[in-house]
PDB file of N, H, CA, C and O in Angstrom:
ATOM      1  N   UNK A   1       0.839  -1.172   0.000  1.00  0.00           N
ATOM      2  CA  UNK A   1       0.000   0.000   0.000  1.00  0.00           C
ATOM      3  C   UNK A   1       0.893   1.247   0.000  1.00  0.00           C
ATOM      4  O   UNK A   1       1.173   1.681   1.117  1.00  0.00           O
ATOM      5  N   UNK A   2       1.338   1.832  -0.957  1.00  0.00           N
ATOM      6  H   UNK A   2       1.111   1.479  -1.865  1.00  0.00           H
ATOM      7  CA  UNK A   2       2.224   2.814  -1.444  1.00  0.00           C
ATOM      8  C   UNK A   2       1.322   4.209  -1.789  1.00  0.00           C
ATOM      9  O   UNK A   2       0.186   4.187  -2.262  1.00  0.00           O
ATOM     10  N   UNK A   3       1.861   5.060  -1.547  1.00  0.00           N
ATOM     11  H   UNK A   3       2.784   5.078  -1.162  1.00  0.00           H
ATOM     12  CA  UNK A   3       0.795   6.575  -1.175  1.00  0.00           C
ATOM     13  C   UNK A   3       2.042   7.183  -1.810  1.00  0.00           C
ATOM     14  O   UNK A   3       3.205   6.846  -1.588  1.00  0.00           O
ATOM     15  N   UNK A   4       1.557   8.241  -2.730  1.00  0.00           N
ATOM     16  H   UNK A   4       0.612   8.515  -2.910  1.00  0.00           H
ATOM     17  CA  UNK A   4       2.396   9.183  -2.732  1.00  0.00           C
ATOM     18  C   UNK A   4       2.465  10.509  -2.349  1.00  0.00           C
ATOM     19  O   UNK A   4       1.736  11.353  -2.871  1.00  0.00           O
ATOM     20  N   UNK A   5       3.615  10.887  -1.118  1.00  0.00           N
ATOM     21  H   UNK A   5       4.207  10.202  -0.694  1.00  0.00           H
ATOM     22  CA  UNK A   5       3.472  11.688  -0.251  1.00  0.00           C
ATOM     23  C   UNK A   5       4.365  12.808  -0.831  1.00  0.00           C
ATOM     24  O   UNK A   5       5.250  12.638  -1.669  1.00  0.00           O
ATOM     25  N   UNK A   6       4.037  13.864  -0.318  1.00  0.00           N
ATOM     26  H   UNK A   6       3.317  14.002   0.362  1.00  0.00           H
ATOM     27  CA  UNK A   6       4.409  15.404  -0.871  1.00  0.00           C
ATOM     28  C   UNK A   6       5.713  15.812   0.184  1.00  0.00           C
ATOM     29  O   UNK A   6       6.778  16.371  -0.076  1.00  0.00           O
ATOM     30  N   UNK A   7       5.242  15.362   1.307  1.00  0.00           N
ATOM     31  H   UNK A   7       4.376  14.908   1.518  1.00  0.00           H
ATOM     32  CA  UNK A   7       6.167  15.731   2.734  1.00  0.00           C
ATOM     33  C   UNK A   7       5.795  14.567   3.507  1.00  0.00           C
ATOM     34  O   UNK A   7       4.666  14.294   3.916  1.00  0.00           O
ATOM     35  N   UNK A   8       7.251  13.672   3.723  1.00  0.00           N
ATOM     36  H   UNK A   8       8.168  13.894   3.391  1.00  0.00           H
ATOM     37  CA  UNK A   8       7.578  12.883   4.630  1.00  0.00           C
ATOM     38  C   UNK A   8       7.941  12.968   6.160  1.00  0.00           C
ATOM     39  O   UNK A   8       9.099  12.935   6.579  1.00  0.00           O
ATOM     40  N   UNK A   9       7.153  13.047   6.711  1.00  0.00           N
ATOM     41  H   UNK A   9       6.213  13.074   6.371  1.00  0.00           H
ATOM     42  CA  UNK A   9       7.898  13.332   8.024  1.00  0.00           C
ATOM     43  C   UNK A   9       8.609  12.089   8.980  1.00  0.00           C
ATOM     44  O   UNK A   9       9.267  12.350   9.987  1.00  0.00           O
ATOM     45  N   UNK A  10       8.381  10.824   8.531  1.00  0.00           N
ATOM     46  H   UNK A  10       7.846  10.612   7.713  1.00  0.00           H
ATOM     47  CA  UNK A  10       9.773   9.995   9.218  1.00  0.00           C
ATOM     48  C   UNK A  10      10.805  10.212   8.331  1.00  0.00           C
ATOM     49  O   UNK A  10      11.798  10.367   9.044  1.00  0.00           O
ATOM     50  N   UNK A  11      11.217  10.339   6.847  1.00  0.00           N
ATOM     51  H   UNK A  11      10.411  10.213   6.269  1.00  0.00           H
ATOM     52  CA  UNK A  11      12.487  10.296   6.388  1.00  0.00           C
ATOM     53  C   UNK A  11      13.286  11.490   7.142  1.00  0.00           C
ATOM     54  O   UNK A  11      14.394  11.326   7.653  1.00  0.00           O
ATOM     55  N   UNK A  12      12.561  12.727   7.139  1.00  0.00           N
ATOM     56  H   UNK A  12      11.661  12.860   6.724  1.00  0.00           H
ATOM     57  CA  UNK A  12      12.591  14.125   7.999  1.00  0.00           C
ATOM     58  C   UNK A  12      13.517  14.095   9.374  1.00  0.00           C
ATOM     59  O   UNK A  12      14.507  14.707   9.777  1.00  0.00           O
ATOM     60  N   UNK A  13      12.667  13.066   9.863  1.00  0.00           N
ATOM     61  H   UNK A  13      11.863  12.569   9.536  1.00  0.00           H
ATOM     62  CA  UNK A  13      12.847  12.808  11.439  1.00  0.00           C
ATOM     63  C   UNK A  13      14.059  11.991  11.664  1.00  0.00           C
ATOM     64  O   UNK A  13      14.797  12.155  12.636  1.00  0.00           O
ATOM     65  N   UNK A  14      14.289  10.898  10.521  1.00  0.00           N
ATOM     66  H   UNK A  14      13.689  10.765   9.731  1.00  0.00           H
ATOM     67  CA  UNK A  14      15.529  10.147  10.220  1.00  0.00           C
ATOM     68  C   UNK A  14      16.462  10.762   9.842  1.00  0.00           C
ATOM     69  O   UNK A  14      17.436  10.439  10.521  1.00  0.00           O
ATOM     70  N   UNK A  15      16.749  11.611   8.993  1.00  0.00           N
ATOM     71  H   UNK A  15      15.957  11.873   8.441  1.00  0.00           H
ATOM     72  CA  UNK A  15      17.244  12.391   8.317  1.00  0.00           C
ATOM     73  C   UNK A  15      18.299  13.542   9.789  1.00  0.00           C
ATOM     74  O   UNK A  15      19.502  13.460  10.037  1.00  0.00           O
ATOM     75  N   UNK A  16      17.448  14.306  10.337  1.00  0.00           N
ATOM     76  H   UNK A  16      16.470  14.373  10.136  1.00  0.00           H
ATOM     77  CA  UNK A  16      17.567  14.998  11.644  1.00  0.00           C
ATOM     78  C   UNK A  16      18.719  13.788  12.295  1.00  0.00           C
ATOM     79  O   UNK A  16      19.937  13.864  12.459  1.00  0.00           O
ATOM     80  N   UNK A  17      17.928  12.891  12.515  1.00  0.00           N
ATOM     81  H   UNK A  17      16.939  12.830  12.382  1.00  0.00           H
ATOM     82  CA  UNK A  17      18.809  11.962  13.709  1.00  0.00           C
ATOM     83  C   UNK A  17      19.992  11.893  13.217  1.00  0.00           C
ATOM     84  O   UNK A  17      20.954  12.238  13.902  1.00  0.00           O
ATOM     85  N   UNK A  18      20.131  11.471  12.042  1.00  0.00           N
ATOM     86  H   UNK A  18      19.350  11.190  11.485  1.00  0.00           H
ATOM     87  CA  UNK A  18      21.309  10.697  11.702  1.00  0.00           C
ATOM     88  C   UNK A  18      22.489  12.225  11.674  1.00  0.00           C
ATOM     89  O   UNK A  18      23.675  12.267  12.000  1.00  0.00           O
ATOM     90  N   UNK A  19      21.908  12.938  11.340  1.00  0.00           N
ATOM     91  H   UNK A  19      20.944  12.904  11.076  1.00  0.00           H
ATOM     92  CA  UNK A  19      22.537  14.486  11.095  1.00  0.00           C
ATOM     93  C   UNK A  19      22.880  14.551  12.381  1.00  0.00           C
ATOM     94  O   UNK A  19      24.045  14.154  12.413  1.00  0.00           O
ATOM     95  N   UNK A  20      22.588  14.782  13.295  1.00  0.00           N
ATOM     96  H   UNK A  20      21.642  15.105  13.270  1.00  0.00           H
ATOM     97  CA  UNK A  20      22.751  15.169  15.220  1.00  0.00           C
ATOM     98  C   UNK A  20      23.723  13.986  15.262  1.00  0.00           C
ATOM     99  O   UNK A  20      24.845  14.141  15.745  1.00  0.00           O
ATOM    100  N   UNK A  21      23.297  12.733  14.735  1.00  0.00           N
ATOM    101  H   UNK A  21      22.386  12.608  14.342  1.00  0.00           H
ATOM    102  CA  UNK A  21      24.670  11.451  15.418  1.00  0.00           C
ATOM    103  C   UNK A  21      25.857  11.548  15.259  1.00  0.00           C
ATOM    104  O   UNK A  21      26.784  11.378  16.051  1.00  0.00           O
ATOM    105  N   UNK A  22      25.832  11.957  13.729  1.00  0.00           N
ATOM    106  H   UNK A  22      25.079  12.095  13.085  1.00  0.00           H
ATOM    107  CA  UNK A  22      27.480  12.248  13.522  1.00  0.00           C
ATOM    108  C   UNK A  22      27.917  13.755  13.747  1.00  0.00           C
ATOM    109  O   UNK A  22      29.085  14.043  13.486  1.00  0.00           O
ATOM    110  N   UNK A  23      27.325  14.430  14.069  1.00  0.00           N
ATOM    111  H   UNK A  23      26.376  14.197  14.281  1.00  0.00           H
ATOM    112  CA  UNK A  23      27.940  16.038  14.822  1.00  0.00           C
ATOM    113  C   UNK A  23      28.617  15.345  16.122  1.00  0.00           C
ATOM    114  O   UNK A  23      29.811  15.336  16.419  1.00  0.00           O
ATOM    115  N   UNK A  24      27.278  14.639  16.972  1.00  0.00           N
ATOM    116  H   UNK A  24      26.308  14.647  16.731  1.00  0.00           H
ATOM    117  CA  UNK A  24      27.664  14.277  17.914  1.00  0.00           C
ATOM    118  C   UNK A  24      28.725  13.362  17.827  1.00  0.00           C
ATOM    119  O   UNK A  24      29.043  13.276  19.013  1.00  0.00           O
ATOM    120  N   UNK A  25      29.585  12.520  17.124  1.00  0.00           N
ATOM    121  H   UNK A  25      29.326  12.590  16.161  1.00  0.00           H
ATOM    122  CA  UNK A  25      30.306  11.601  16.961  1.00  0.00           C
ATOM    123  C   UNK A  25      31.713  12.559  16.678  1.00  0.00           C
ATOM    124  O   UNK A  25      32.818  12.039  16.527  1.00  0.00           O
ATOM    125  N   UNK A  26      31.572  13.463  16.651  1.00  0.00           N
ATOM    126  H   UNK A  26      30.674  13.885  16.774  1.00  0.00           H
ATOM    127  CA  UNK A  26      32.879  14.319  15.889  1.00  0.00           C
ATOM    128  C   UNK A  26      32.933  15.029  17.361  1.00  0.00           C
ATOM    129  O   UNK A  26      34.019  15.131  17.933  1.00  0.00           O
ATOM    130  N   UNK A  27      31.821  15.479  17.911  1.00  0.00           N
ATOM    131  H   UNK A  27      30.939  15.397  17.447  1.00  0.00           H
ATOM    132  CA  UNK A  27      32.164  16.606  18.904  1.00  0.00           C
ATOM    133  C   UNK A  27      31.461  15.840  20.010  1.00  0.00           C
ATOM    134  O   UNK A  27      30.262  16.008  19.791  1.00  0.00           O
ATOM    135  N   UNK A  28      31.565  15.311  20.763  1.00  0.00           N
ATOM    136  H   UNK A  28      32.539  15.173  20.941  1.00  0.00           H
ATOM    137  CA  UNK A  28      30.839  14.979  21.778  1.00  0.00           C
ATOM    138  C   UNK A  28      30.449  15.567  22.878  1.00  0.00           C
ATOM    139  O   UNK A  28      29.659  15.098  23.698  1.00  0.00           O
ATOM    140  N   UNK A  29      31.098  16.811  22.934  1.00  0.00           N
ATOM    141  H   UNK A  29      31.740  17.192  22.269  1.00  0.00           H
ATOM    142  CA  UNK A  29      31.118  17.743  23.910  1.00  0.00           C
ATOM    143  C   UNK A  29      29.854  18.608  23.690  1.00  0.00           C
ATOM    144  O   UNK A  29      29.294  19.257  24.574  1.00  0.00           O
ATOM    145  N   UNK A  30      29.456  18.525  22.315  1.00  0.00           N
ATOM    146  H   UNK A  30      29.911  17.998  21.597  1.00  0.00           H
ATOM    147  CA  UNK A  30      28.462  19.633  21.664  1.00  0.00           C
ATOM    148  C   UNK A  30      27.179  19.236  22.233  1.00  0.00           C
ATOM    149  O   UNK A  30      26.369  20.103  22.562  1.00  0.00           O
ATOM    150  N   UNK A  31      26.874  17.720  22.407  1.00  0.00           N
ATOM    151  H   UNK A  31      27.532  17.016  22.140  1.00  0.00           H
ATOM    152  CA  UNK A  31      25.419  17.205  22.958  1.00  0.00           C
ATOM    153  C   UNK A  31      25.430  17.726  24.273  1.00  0.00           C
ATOM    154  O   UNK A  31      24.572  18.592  24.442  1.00  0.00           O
ATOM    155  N   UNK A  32      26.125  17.472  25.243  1.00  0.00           N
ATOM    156  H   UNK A  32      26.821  16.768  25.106  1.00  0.00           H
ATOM    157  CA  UNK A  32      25.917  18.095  26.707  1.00  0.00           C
ATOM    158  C   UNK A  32      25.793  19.637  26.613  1.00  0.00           C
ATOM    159  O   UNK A  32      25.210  20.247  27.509  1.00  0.00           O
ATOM    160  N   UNK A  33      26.245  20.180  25.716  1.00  0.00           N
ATOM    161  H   UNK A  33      26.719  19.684  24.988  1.00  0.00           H
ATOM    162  CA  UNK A  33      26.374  22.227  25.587  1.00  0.00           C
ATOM    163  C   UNK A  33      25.041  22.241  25.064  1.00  0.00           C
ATOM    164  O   UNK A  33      24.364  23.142  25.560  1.00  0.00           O
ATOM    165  N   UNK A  34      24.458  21.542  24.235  1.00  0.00           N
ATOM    166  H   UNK A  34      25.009  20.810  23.832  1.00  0.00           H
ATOM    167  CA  UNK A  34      23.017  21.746  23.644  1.00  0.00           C
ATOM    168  C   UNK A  34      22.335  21.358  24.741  1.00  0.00           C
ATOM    169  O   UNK A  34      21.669  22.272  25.226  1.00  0.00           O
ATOM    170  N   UNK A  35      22.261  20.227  25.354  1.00  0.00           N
ATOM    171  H   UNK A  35      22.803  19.485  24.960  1.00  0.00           H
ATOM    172  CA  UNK A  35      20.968  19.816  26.583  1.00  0.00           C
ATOM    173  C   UNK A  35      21.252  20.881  27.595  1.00  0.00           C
ATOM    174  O   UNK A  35      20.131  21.057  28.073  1.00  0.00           O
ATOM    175  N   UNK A  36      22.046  21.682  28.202  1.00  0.00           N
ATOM    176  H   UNK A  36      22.956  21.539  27.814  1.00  0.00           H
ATOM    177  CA  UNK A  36      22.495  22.368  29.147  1.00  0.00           C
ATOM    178  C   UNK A  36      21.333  23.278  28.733  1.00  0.00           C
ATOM    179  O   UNK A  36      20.258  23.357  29.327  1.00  0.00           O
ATOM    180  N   UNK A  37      21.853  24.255  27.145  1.00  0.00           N
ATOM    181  H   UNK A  37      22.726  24.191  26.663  1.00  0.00           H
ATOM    182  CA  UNK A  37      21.065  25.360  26.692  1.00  0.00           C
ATOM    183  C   UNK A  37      19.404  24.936  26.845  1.00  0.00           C
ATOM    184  O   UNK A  37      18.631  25.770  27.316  1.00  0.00           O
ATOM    185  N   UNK A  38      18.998  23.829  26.492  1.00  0.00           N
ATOM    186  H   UNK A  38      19.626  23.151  26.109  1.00  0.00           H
ATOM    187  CA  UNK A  38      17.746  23.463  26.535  1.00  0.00           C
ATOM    188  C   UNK A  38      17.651  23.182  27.866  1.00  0.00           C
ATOM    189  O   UNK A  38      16.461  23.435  28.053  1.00  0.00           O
ATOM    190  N   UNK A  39      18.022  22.883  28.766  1.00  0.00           N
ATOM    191  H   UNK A  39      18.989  22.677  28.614  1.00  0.00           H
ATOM    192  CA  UNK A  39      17.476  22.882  30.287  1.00  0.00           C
ATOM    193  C   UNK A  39      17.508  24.458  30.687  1.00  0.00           C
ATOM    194  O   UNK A  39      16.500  24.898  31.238  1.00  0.00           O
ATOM    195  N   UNK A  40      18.691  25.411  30.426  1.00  0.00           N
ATOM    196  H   UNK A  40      19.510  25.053  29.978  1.00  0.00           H
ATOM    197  CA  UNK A  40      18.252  26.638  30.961  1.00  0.00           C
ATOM    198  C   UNK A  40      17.316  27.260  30.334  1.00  0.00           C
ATOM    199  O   UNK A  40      16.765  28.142  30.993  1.00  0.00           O
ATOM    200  N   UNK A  41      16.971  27.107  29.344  1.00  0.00           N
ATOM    201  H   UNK A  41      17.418  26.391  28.808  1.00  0.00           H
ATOM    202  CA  UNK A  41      15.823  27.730  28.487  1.00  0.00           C
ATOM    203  C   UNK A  41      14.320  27.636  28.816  1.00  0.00           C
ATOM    204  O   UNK A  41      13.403  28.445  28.675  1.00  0.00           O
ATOM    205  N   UNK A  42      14.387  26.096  29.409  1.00  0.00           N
ATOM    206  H   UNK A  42      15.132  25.439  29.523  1.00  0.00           H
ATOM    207  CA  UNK A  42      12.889  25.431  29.446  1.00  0.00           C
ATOM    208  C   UNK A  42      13.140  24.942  31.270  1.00  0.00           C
ATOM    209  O   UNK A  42      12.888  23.788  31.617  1.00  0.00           O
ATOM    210  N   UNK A  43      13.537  25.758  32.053  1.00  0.00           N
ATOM    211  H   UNK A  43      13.742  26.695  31.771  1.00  0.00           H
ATOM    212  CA  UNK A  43      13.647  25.133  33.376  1.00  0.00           C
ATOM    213  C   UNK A  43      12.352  25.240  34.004  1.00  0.00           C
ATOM    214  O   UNK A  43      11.737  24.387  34.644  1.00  0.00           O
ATOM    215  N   UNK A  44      11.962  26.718  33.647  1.00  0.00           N
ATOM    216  H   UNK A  44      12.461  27.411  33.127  1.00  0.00           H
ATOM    217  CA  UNK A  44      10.988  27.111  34.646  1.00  0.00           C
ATOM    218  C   UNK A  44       9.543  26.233  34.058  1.00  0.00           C
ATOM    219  O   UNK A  44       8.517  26.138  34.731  1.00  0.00           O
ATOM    220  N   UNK A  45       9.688  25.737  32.911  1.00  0.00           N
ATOM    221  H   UNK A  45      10.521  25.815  32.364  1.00  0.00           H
ATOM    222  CA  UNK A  45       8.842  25.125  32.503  1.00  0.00           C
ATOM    223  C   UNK A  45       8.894  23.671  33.025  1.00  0.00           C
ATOM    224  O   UNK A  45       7.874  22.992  33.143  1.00  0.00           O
ATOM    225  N   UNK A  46      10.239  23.189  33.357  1.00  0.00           N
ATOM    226  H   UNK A  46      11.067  23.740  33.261  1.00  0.00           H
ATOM    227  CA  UNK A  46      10.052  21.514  34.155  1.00  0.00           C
ATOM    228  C   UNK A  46       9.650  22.086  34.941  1.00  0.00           C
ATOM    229  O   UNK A  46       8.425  21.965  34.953  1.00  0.00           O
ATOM    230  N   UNK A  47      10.258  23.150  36.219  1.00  0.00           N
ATOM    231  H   UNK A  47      11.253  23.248  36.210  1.00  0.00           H
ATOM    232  CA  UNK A  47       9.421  22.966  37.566  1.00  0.00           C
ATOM    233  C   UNK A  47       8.558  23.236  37.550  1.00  0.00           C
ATOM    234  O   UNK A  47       8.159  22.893  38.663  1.00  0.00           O
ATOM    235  N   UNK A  48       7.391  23.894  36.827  1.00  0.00           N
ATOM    236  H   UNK A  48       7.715  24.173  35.923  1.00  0.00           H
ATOM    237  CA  UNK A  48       5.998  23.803  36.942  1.00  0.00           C
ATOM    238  C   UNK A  48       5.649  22.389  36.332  1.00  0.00           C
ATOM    239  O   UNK A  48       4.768  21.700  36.847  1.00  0.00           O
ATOM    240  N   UNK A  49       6.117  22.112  35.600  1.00  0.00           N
ATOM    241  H   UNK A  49       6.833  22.671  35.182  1.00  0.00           H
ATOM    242  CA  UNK A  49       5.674  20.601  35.214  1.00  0.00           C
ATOM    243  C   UNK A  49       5.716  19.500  36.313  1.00  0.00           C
ATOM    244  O   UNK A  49       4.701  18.833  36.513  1.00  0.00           O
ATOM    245  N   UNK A  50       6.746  19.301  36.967  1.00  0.00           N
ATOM    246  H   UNK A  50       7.571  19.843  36.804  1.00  0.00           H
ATOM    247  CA  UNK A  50       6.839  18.779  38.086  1.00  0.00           C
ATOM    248  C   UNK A  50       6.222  19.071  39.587  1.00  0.00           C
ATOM    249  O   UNK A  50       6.050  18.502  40.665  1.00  0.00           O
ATOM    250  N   UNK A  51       6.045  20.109  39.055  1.00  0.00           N
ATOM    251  H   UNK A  51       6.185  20.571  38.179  1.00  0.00           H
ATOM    252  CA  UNK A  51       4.728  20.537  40.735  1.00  0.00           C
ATOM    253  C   UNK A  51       3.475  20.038  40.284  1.00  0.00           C
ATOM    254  O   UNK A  51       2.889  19.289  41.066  1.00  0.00           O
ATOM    255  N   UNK A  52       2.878  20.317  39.070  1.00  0.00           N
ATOM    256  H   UNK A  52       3.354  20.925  38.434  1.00  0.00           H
ATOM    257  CA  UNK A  52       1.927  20.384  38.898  1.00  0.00           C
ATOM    258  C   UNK A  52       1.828  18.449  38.422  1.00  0.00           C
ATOM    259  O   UNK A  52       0.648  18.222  38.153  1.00  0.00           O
ATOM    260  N   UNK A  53       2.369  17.631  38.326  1.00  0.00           N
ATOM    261  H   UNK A  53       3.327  17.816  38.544  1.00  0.00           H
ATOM    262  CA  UNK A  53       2.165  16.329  38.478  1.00  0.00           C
ATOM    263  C   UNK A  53       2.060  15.621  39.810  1.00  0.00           C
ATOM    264  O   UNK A  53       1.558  14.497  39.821  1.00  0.00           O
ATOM    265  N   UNK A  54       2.584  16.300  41.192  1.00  0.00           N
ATOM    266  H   UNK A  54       2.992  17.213  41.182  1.00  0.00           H
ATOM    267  CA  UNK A  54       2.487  16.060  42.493  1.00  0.00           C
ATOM    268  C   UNK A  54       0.898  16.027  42.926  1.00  0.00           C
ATOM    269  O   UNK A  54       0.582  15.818  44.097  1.00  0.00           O
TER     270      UNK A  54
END
């Protein structure tokens, strides 16, 4: 059952990953500097997330 699609969004999503693996494979240092930026960015948003699941 073959569809023909205009915009794929798993090749997309595959595509992304595999792109991030080998950055990350060259720099490994770069994944922890990115999750850091995304935890200070979105903090205040875990701790309300986490209160508000208590």
């Amino acid at each position: 059952m073959k569809t023909k699609k205009d915009f794929d969004s798993v090749k997309m999503m595959r595509d992304i990953r595999n792109k991030h693996r080998e950055e990350y494979e060259k720099n490994p240092e770069l994944r922890e500097k990115r999750l850091a930026e995304i935890r200070k960015r979105y903090s205040s948003r875990i701790k309300n997330n986490e209160i508000t699941k208590c």
